[in-house]
mmCIF file of the N, C-alpha and C atoms, coordinates in Angstrom:
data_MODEL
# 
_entry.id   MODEL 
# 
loop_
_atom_site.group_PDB 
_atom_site.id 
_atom_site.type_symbol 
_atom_site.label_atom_id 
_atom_site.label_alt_id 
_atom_site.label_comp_id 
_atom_site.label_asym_id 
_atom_site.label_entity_id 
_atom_site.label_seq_id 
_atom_site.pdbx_PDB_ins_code 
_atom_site.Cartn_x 
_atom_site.Cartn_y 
_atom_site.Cartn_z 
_atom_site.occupancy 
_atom_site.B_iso_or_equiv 
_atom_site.pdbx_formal_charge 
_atom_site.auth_seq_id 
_atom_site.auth_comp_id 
_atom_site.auth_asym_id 
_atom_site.auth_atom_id 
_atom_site.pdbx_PDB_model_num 
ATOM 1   N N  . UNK A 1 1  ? 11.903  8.525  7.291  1.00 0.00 ? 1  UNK A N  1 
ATOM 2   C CA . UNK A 1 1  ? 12.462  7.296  7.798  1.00 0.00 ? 1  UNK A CA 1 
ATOM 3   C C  . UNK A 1 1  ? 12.035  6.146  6.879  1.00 0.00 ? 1  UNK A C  1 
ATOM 4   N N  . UNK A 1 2  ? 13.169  5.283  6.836  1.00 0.00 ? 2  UNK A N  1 
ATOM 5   C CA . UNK A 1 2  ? 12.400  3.993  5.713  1.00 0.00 ? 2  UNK A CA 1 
ATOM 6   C C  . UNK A 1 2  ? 11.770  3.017  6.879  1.00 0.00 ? 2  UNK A C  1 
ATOM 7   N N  . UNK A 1 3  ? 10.552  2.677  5.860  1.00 0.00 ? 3  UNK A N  1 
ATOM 8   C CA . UNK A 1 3  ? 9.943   1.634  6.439  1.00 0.00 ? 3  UNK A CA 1 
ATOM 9   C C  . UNK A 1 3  ? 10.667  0.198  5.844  1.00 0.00 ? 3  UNK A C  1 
ATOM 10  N N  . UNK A 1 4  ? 10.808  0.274  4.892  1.00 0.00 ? 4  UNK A N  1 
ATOM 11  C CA . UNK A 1 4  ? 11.427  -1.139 3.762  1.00 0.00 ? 4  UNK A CA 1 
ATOM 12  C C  . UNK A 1 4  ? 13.135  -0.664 4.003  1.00 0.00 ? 4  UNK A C  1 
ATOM 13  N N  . UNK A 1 5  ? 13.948  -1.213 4.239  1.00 0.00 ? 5  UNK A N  1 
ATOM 14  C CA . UNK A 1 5  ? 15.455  -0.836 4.212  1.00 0.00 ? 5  UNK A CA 1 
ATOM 15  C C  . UNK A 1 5  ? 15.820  -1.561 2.825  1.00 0.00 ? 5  UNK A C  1 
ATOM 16  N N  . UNK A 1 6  ? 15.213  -2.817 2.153  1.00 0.00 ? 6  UNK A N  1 
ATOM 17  C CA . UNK A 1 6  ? 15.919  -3.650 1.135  1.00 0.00 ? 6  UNK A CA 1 
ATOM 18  C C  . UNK A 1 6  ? 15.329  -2.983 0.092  1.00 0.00 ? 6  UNK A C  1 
ATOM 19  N N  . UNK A 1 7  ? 13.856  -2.168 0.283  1.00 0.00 ? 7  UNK A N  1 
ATOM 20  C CA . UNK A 1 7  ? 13.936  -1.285 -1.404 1.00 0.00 ? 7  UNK A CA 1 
ATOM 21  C C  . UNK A 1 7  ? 13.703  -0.224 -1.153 1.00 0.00 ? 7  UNK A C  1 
ATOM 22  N N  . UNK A 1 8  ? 14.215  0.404  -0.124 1.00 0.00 ? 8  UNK A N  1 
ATOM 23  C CA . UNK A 1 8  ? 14.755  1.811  0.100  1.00 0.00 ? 8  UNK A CA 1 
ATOM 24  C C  . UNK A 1 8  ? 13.368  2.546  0.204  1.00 0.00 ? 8  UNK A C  1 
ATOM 25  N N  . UNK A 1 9  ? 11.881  2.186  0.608  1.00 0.00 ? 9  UNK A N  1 
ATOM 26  C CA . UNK A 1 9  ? 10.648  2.344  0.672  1.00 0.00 ? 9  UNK A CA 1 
ATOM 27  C C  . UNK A 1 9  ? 10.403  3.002  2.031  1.00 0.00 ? 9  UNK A C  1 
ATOM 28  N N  . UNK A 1 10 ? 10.240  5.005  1.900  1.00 0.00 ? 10 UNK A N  1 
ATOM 29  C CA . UNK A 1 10 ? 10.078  5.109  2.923  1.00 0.00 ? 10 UNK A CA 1 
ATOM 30  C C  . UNK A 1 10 ? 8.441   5.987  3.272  1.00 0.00 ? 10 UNK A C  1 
ATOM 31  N N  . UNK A 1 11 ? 8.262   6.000  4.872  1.00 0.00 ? 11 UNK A N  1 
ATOM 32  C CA . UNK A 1 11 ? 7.046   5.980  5.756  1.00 0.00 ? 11 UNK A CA 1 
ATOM 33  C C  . UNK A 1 11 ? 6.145   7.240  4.561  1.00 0.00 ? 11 UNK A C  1 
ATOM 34  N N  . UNK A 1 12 ? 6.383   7.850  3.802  1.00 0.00 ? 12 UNK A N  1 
ATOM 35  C CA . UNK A 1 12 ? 6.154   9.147  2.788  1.00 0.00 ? 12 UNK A CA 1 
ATOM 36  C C  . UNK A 1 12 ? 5.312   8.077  1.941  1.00 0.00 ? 12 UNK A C  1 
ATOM 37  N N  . UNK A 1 13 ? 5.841   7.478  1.336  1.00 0.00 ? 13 UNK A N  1 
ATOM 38  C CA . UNK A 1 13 ? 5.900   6.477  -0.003 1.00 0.00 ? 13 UNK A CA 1 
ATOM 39  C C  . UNK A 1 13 ? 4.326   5.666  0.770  1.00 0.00 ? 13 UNK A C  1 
ATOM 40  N N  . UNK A 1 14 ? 4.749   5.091  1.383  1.00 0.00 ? 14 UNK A N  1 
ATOM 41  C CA . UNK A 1 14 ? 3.625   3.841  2.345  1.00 0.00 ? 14 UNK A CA 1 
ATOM 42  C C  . UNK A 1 14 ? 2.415   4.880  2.542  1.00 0.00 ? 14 UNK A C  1 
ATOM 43  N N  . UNK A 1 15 ? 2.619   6.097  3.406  1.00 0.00 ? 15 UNK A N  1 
ATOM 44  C CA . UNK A 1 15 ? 1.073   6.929  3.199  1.00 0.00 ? 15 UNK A CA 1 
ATOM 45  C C  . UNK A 1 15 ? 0.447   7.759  2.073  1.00 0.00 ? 15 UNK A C  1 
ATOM 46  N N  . UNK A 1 16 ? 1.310   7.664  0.896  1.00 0.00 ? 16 UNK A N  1 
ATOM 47  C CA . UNK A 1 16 ? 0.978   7.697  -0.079 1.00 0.00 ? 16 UNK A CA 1 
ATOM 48  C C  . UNK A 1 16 ? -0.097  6.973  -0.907 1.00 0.00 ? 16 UNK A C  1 
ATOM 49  N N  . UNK A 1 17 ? 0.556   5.229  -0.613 1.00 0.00 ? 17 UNK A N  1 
ATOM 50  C CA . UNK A 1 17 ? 0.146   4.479  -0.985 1.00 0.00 ? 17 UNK A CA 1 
ATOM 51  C C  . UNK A 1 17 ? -1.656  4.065  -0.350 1.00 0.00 ? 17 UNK A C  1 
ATOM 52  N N  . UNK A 1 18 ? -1.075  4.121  0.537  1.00 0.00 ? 18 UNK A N  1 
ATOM 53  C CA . UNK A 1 18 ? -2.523  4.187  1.750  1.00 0.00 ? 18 UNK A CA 1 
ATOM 54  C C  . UNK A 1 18 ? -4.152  5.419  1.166  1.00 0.00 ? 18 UNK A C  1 
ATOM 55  N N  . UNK A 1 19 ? -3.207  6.405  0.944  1.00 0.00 ? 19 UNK A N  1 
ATOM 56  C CA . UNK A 1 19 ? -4.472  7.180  0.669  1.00 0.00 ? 19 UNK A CA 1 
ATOM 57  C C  . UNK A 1 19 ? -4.616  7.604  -0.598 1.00 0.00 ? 19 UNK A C  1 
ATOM 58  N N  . UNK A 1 20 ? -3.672  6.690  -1.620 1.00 0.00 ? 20 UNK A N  1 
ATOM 59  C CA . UNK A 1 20 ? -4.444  6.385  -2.504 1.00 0.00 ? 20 UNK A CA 1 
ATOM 60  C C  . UNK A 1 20 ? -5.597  4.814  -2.826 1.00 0.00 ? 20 UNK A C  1 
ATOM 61  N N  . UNK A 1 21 ? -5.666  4.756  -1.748 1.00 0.00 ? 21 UNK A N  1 
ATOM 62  C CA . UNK A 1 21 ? -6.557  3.662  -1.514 1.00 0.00 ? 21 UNK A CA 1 
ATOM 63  C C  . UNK A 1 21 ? -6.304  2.306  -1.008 1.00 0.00 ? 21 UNK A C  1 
ATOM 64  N N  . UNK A 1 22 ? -4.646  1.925  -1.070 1.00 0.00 ? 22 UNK A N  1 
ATOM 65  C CA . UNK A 1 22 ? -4.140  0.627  -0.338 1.00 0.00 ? 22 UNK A CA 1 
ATOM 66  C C  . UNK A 1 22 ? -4.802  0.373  1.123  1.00 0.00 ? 22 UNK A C  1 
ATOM 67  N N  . UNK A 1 23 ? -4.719  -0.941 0.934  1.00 0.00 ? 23 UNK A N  1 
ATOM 68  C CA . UNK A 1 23 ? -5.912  -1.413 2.430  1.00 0.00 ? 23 UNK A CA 1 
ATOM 69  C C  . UNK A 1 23 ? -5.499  -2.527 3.027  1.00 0.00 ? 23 UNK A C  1 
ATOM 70  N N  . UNK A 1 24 ? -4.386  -3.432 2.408  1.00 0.00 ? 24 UNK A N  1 
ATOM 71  C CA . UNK A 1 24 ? -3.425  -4.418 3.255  1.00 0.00 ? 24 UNK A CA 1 
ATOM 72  C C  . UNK A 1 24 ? -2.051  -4.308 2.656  1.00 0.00 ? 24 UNK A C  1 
ATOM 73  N N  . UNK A 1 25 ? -1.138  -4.982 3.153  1.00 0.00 ? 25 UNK A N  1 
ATOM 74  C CA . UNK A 1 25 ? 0.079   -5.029 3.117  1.00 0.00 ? 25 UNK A CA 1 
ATOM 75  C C  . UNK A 1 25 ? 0.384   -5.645 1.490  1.00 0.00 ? 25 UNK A C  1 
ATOM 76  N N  . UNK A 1 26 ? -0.382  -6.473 0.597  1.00 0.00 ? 26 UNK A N  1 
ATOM 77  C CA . UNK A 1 26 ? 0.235   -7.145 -0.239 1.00 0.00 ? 26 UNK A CA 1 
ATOM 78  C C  . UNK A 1 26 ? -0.221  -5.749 -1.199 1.00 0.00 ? 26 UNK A C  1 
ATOM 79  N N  . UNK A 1 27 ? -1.234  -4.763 -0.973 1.00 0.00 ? 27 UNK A N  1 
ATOM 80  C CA . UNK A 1 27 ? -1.329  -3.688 -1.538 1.00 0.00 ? 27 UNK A CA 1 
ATOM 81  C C  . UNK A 1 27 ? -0.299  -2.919 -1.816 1.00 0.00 ? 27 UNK A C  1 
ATOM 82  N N  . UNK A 1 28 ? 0.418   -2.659 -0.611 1.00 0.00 ? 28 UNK A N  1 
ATOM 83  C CA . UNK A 1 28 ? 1.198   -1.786 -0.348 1.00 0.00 ? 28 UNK A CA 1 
ATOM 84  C C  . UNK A 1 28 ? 2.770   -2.193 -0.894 1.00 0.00 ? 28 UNK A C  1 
ATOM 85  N N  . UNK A 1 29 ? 2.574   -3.521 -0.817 1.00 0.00 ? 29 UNK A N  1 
ATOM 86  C CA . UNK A 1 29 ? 3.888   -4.550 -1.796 1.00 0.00 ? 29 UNK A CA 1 
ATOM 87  C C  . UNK A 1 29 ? 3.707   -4.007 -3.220 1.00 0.00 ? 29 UNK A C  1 
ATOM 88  N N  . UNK A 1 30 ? 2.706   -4.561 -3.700 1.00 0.00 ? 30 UNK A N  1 
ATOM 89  C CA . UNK A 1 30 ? 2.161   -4.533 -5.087 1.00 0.00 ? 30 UNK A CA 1 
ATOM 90  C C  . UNK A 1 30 ? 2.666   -3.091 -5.526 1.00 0.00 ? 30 UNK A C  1 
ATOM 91  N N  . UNK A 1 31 ? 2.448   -2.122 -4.612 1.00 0.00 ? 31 UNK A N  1 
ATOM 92  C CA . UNK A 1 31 ? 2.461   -0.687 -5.651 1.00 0.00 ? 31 UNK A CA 1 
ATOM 93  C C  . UNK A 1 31 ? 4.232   -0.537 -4.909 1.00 0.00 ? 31 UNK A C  1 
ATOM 94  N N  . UNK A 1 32 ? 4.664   0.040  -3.983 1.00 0.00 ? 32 UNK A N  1 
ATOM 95  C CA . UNK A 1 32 ? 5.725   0.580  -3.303 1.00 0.00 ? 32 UNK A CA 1 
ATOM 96  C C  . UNK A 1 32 ? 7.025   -1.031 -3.514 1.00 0.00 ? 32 UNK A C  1 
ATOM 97  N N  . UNK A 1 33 ? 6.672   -1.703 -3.619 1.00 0.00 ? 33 UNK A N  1 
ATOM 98  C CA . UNK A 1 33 ? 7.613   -2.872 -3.311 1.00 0.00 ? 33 UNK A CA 1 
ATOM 99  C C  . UNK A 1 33 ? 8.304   -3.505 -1.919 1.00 0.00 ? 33 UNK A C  1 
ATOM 100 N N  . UNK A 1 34 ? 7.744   -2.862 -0.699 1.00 0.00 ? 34 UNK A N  1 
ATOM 101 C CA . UNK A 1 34 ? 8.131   -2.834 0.902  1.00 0.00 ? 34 UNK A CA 1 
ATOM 102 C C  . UNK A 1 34 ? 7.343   -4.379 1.141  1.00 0.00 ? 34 UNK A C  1 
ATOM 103 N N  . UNK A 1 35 ? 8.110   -5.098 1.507  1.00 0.00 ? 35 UNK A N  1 
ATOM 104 C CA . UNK A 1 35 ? 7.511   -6.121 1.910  1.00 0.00 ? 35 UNK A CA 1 
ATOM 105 C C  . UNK A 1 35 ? 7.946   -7.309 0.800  1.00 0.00 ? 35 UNK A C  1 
ATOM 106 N N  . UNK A 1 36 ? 8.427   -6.862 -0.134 1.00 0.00 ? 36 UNK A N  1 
ATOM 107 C CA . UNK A 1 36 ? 8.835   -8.068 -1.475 1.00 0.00 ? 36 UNK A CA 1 
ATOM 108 C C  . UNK A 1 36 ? 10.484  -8.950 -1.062 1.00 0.00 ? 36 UNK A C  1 
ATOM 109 N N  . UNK A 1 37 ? 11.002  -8.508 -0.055 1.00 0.00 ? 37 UNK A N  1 
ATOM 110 C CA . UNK A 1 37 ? 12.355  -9.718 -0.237 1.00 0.00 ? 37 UNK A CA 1 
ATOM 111 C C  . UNK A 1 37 ? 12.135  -9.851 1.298  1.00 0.00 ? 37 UNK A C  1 
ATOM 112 N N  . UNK A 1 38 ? 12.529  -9.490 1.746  1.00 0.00 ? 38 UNK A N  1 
ATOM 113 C CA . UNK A 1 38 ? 12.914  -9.825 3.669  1.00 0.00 ? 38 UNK A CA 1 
ATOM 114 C C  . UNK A 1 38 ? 11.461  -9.967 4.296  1.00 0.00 ? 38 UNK A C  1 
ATOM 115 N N  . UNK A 1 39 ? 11.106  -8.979 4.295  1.00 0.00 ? 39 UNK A N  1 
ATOM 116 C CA . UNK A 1 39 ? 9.091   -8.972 5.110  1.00 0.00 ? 39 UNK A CA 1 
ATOM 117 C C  . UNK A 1 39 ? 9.383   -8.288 6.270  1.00 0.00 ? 39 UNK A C  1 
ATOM 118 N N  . UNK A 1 40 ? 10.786  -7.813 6.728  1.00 0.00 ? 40 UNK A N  1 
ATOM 119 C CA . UNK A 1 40 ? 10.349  -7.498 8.369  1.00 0.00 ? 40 UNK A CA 1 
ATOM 120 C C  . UNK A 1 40 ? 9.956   -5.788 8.450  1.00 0.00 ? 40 UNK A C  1 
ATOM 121 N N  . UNK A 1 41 ? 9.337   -5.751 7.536  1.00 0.00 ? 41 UNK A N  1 
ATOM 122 C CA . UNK A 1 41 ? 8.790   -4.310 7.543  1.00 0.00 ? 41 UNK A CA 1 
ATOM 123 C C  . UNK A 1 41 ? 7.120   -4.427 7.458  1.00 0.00 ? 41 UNK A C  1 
ATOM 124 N N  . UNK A 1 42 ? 7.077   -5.569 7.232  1.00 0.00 ? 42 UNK A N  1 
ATOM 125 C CA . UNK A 1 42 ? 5.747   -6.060 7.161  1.00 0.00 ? 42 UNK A CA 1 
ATOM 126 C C  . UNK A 1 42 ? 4.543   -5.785 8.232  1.00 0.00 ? 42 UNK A C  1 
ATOM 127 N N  . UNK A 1 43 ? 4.942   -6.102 9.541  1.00 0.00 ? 43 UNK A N  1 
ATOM 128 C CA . UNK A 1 43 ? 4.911   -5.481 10.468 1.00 0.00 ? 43 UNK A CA 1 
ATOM 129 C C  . UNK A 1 43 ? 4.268   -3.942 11.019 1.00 0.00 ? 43 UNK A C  1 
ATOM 130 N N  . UNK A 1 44 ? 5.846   -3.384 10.642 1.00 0.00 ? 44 UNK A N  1 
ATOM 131 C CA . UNK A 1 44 ? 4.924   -1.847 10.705 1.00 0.00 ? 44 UNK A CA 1 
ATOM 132 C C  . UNK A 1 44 ? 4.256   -1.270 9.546  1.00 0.00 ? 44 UNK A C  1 
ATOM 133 N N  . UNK A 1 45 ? 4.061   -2.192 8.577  1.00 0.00 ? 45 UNK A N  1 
ATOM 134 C CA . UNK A 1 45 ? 3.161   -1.671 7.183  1.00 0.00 ? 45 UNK A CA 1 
ATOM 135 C C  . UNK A 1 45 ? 1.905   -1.597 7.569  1.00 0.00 ? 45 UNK A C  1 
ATOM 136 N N  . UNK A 1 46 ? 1.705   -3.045 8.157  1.00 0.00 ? 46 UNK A N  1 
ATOM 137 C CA . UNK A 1 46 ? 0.447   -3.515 8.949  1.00 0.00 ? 46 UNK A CA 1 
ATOM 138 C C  . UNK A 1 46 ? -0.246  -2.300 10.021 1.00 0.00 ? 46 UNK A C  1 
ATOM 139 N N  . UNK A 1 47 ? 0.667   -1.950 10.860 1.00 0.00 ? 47 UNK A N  1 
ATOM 140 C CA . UNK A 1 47 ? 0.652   -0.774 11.663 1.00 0.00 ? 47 UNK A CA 1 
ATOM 141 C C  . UNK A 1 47 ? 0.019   0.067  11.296 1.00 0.00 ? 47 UNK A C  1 
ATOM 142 N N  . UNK A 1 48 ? 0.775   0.679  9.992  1.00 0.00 ? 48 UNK A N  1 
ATOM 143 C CA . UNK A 1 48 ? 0.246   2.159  9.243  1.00 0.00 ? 48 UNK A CA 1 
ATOM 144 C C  . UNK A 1 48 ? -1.145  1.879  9.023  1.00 0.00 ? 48 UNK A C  1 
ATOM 145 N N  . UNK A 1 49 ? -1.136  0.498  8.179  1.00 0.00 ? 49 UNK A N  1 
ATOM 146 C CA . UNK A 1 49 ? -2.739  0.460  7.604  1.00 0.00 ? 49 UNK A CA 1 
ATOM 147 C C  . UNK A 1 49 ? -3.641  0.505  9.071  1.00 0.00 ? 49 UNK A C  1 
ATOM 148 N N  . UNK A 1 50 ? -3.118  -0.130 10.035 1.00 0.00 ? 50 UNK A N  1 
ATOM 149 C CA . UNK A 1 50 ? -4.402  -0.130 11.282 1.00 0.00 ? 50 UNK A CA 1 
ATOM 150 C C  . UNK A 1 50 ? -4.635  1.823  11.536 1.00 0.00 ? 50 UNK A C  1 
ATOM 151 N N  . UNK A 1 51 ? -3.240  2.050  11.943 1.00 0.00 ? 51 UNK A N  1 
ATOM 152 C CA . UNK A 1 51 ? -3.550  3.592  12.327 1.00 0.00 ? 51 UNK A CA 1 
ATOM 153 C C  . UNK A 1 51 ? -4.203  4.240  11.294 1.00 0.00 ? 51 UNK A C  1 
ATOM 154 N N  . UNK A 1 52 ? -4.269  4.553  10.129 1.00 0.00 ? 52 UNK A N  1 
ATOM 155 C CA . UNK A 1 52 ? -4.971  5.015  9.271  1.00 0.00 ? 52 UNK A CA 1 
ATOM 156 C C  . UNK A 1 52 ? -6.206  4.599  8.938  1.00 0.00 ? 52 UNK A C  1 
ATOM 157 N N  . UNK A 1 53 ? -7.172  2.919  9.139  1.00 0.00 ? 53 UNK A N  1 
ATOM 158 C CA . UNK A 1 53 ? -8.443  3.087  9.425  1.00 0.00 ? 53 UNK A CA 1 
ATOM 159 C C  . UNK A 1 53 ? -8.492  3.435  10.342 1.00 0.00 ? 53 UNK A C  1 
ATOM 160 N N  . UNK A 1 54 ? -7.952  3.721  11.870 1.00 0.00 ? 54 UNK A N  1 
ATOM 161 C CA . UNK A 1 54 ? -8.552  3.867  13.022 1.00 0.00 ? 54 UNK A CA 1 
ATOM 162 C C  . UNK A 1 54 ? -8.929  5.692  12.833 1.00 0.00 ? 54 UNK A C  1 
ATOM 163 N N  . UNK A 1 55 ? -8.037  6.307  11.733 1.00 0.00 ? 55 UNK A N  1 
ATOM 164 C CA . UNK A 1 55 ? -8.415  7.777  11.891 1.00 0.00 ? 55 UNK A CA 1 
ATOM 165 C C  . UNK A 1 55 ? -9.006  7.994  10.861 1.00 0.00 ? 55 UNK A C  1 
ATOM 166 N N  . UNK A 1 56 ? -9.813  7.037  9.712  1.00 0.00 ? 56 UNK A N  1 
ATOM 167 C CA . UNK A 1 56 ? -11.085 6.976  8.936  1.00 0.00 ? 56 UNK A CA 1 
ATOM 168 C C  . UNK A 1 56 ? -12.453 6.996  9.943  1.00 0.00 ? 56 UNK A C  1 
ATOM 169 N N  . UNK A 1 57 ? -12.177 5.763  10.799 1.00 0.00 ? 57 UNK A N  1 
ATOM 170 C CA . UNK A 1 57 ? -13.460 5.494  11.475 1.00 0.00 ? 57 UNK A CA 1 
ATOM 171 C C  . UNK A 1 57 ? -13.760 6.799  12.342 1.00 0.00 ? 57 UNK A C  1 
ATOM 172 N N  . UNK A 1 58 ? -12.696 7.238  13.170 1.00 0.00 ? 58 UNK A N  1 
ATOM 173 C CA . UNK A 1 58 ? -13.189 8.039  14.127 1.00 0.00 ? 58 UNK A CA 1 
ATOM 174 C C  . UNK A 1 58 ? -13.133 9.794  13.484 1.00 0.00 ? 58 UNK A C  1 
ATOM 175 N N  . UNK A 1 59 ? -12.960 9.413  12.261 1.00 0.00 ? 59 UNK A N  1 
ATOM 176 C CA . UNK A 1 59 ? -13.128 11.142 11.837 1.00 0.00 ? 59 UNK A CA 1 
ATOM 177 C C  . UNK A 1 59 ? -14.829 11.797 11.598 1.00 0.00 ? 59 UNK A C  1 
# 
């Protein structure tokens, strides 16, 4: 499923990005491009990054 619809950036791409070490959203801009024209994906980018420390901390 895409997370970004304007650069075709999907949920694969974003946990990619994540566990190669991305840790906020302008991260996840910077490498994938999700979040660079519109922002309303911004949102659930934010999301991913929370759910993914929450299953760092509690592992």
């Amino acid at each position: 499923m895409y997370v970004c619809v304007c650069r075709a950036v999907t949920e694969n791409e974003v946990h990619d990005c994540i566990s190669s070490g991305a840790r906020s959203a302008k991260q996840v801009r910077d490498t994938t491009g999700a979040g660079g024209d519109c922002a309303s994906c911004v949102r659930k980018i934010c999301a991913m990054l929370k759910r993914s420390e929450d299953l760092i901390t509690t592992a």
